[in-house]
N, C-alpha and C positions, 0 to 999 in steps of 0.2 A: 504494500500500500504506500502512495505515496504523498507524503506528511508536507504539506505548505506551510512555512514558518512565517509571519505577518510581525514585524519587528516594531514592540511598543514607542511612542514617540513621546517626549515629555513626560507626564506624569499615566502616562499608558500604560500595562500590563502590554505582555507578547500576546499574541492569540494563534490559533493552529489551527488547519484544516488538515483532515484526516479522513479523506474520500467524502464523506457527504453529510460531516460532523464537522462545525465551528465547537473550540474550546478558546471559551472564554471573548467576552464583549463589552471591552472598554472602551475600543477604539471606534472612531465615530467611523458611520456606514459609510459614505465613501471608498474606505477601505475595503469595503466586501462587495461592492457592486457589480466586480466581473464575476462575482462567486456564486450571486443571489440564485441562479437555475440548478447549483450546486448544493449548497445549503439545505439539508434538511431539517438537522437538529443543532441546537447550540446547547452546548454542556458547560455550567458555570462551575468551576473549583471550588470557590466558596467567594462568599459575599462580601469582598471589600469595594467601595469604590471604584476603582483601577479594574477591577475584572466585569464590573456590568454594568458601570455608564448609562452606554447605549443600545443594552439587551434587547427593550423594547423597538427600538428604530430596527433595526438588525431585522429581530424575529419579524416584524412587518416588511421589511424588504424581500426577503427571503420566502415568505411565508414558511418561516420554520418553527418546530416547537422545541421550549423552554424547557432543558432539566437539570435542576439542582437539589441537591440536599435538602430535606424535611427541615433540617434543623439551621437553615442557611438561610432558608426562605419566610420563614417567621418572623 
């Protein structure tokens, strides 16, 4: 499989594609927009800041779904 590294900028988290899984969505959409037909799912590591920003923009570009941690998401 081959893993896209998306190199965080400023106060960004890195993010990864991994066939048809975004990890992690700090980075503003722009950054995924050649990806959006790719993108099925965004997986969040855990809930800082830097890692899900811009989860929402993302998962509506993409029309992907969101998964994180029960105890992340609270």
């Amino acid at each position: 499989m081959h893993i896209e590294f998306i190199e965080g900028k400023g106060y960004y988290s890195n993010s990864y594609i991994c066939g048809n899984i975004l990890v992690d969505a700090g980075l503003p959409p722009e950054f995924f927009a050649k990806y959006k037909a790719d993108i099925e799912t965004i997986v969040i590591t855990h809930a800082h800041y830097d890692h899900i920003e811009h989860v929402k923009e993302i998962s509506e570009l993409c029309d992907a779904e969101i998964c994180i941690h029960e105890l992340d998401a609270a």
